[in-house]
C-alpha positions in Angstrom: -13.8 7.2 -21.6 -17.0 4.8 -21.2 -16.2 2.1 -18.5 -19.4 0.5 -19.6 -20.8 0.7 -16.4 -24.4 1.8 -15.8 -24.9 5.4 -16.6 -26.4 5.3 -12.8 -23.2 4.2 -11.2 -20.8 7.0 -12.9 -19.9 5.6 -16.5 -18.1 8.3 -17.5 -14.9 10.2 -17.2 -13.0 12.8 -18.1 -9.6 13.8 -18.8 -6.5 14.1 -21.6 -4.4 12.1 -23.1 -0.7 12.9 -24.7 1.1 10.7 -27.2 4.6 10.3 -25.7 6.1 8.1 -28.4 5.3 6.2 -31.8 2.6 4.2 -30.5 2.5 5.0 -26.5 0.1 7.5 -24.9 -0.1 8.9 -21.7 -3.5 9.1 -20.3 -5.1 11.3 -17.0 -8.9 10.8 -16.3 -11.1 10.8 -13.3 -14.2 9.1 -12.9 -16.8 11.1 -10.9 -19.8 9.8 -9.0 -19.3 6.7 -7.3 -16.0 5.2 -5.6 -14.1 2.5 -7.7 -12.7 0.1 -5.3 -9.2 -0.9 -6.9 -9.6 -4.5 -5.3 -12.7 -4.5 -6.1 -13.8 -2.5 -9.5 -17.1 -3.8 -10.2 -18.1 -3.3 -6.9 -20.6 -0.2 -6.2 -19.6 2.3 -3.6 -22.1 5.2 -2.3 -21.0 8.6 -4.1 -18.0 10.0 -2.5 -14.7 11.9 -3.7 -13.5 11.3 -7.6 -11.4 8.4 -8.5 -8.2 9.4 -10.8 -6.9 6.8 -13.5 -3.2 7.4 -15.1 -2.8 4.9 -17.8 0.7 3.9 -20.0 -0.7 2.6 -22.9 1.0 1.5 -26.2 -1.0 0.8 -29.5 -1.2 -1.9 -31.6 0.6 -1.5 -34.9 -3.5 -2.5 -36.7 -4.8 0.5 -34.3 -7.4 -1.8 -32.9 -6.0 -3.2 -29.6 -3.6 -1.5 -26.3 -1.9 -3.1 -23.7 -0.6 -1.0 -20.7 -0.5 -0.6 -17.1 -2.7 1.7 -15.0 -2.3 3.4 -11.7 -6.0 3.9 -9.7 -6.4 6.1 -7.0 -9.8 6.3 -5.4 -10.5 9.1 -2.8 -13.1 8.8 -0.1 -13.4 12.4 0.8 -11.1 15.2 -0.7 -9.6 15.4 3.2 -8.5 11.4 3.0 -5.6 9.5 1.4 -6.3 7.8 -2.1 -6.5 4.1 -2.0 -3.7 3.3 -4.5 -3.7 0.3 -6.7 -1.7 -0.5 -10.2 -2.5 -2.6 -13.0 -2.1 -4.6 -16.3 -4.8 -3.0 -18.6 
């Protein structure tokens, strides 16, 4: 996934995705580099621990558009809680 973010502040991340019905998908991912503040994700954090994104997404019937709800959790440092924030998408 490409967040559109500069490539400098972690743009990328990685994961899999599973269809779970006609037109929903299950997705896992997790952004490496810099935190993503859930309250905040524009914001720029100094590099830290990965943030993981679980997404419930169901497709349009052209293809072209998803709607959905997401669940955020950003980690500090692997030894801290995840910040935990969920969303329309």
């Amino acid at each position: 996934m490409n967040s559109g973010r500069p490539p400098q502040d972690g743009d990328f991340c990685l994961g899999v995705w599973e269809k779970t019905g006609r037109s929903t998908y299950k997705l896992n991912h997790f952004a490496l580099g810099n935190i993503i503040d859930p309250t905040n994700p524009t914001a720029i954090e100094p590099p830290g621990g990965p943030t993981q994104i679980v997404e419930d997404i169901i497709l349009s019937r052209d293809g072209n558009h998803y709607t959905g709800m997401f669940t955020l959790d950003a980690y500090d440092t692997p030894s801290t809680s995840p910040v935990h924030a969920q969303t329309p998408t």
